[in-house]
VEXDREN-2710 file (C-alpha; in Angstrom, 1 decimal):
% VEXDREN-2710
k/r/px/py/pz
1/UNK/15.3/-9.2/1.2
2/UNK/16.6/-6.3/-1.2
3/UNK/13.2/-3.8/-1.9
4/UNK/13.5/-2.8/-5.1
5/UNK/12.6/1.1/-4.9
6/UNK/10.0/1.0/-8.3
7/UNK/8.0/-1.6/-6.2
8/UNK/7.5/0.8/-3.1
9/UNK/4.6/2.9/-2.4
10/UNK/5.4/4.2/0.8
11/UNK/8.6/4.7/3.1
12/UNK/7.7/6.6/5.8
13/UNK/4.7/8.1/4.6
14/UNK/2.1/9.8/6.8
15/UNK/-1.1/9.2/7.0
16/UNK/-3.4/11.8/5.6
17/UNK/-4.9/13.5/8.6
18/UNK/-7.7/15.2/7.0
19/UNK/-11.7/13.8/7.9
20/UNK/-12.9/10.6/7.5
21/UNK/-12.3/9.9/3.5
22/UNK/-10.0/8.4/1.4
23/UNK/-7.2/9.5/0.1
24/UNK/-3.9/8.8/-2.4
25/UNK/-1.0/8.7/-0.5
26/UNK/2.7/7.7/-1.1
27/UNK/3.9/7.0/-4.6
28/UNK/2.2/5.3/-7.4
29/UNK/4.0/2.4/-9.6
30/UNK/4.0/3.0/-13.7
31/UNK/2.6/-0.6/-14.7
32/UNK/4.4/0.3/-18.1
33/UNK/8.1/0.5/-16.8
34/UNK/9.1/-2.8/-16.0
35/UNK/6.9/-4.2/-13.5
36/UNK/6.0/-7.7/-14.4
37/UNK/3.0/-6.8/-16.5
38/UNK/2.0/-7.8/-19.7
39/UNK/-0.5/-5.8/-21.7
40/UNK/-1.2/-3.6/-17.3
41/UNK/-2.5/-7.9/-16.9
42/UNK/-0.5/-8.9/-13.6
43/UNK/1.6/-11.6/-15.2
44/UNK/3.1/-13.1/-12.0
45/UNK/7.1/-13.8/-13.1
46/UNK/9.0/-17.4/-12.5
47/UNK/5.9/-19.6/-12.3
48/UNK/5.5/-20.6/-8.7
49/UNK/4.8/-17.6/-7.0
50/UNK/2.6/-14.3/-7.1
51/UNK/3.3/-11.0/-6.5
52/UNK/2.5/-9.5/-3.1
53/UNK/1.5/-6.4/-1.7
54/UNK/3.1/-5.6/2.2
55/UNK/1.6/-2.8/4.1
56/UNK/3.1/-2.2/7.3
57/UNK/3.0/0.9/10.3
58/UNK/6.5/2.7/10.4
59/UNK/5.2/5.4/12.6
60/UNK/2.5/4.6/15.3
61/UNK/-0.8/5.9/14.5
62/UNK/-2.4/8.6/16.6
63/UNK/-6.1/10.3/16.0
64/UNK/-7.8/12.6/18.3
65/UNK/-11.0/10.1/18.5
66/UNK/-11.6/6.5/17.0
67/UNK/-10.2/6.3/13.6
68/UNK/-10.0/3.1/11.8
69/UNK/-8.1/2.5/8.6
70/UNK/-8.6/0.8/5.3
71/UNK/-5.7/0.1/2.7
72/UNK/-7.3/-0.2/-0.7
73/UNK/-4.6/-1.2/-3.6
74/UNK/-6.1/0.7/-6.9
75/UNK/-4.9/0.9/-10.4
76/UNK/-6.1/4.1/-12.6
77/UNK/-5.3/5.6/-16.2
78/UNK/-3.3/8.6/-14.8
79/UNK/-1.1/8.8/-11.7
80/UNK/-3.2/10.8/-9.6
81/UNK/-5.2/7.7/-8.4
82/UNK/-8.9/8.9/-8.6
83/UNK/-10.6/7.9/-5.1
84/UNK/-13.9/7.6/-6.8
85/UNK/-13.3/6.1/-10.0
86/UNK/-9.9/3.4/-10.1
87/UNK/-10.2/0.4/-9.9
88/UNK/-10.0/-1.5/-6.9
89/UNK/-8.0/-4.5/-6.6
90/UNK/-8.4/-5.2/-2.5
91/UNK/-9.4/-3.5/0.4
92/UNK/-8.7/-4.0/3.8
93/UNK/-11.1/-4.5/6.8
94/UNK/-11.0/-1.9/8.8
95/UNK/-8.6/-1.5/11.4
96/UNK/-8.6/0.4/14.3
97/UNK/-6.0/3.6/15.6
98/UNK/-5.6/0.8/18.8
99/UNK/-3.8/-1.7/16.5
100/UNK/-2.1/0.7/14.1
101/UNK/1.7/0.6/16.6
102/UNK/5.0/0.8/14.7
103/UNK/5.9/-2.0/13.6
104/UNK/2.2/-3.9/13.1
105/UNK/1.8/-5.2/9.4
106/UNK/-1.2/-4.1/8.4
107/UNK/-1.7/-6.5/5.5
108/UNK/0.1/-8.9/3.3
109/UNK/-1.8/-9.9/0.2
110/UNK/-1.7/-11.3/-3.0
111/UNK/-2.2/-9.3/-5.5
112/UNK/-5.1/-10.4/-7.7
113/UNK/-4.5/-11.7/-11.1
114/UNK/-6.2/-9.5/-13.8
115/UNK/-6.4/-6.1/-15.6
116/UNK/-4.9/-3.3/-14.4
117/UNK/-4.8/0.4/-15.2
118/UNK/-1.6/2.2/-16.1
119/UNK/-0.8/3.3/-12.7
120/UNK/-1.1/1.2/-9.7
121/UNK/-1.3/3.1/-6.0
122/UNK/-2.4/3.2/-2.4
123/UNK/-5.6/4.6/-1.1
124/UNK/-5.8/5.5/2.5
125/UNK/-9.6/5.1/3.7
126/UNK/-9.9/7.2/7.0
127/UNK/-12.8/6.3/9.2
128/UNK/-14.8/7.5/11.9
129/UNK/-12.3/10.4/12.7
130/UNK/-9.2/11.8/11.7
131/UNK/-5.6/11.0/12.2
132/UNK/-3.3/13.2/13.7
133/UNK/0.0/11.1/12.8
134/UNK/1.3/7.8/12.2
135/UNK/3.6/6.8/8.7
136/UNK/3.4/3.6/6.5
137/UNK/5.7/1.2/4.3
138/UNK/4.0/-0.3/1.6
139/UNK/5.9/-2.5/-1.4
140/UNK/5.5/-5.4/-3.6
141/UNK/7.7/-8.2/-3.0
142/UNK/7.5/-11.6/-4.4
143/UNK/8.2/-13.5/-1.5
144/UNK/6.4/-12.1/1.6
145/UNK/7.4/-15.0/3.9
146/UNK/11.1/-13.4/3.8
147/UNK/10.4/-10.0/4.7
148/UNK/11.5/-9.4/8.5
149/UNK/10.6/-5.3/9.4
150/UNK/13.9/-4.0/10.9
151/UNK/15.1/-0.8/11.6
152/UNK/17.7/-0.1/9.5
153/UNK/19.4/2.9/7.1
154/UNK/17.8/2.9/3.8
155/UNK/20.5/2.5/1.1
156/UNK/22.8/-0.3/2.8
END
């Protein structure tokens, strides 16, 4: 699988390692410049498939306590992804620092059909304690089943 770089949200991206709370982190995805939206509605293209969004740990996850993790996929009017006010599309359960090794997909998802704000990002919701490292990869893809994480240069 070739990722198209204007579907990724994260490559390599570390966690926020402030307090439990959420936070924008990576890149955020401009509905409006040629993702396959019509009118910000996910309009899924072809017509046999959906659109998916992959979420996996680059960089293991460390925390000097308990923290968990939630992914939350949010769209919003303006780039800076409110944390209070987008819209949420999914959320994750909760997953612990434990489970968060390089390497572990966190979640693979299809994104839900609908309306969607301008901008469409990642939310990192910290709980219980803070990080104190660990990176993520997160990307839409249209056909999940064929992504296979390797570790290899970016711009082959």
């Amino acid at each position: 699988m070739i990722l198209d770089s204007r579907n990724e949200f994260a490559d390599a991206v570390a966690l926020n390692t402030g307090a439990a709370g959420t936070y924008l982190i990576g890149s955020q995805i401009d509905l409006t410049a040629g993702l396959a939206i019509g009118g910000n509605t996910i309009a899924y293209p072809g017509n046999s498939g959906g659109l998916y969004l992959v979420v996996m740990v680059d960089t293991a996850a460390t925390s000097g306590g308990a923290a968990t993790l939630q992914i939350k996929l949010a769209s919003d009017d303006t780039a800076a992804i409110s944390t209070t006010t987008s819209t949420v599309h999914y959320t994750s359960d909760p997953i612990a620092v434990a489970n968060l090794t390089a390497g572990a997909v966190v979640c693979v998802v299809e994104l839900p059909r609908g309306t969607y704000e301008r901008y469409l990002g990642i939310l990192q919701v910290t709980g219980t304690a803070a990080f104190t490292a660990g990176k993520l990869n997160a990307f839409l893809t249209m056909d999940p089943t064929t992504f296979t994480p390797i570790a290899a240069p970016d711009a082959i």
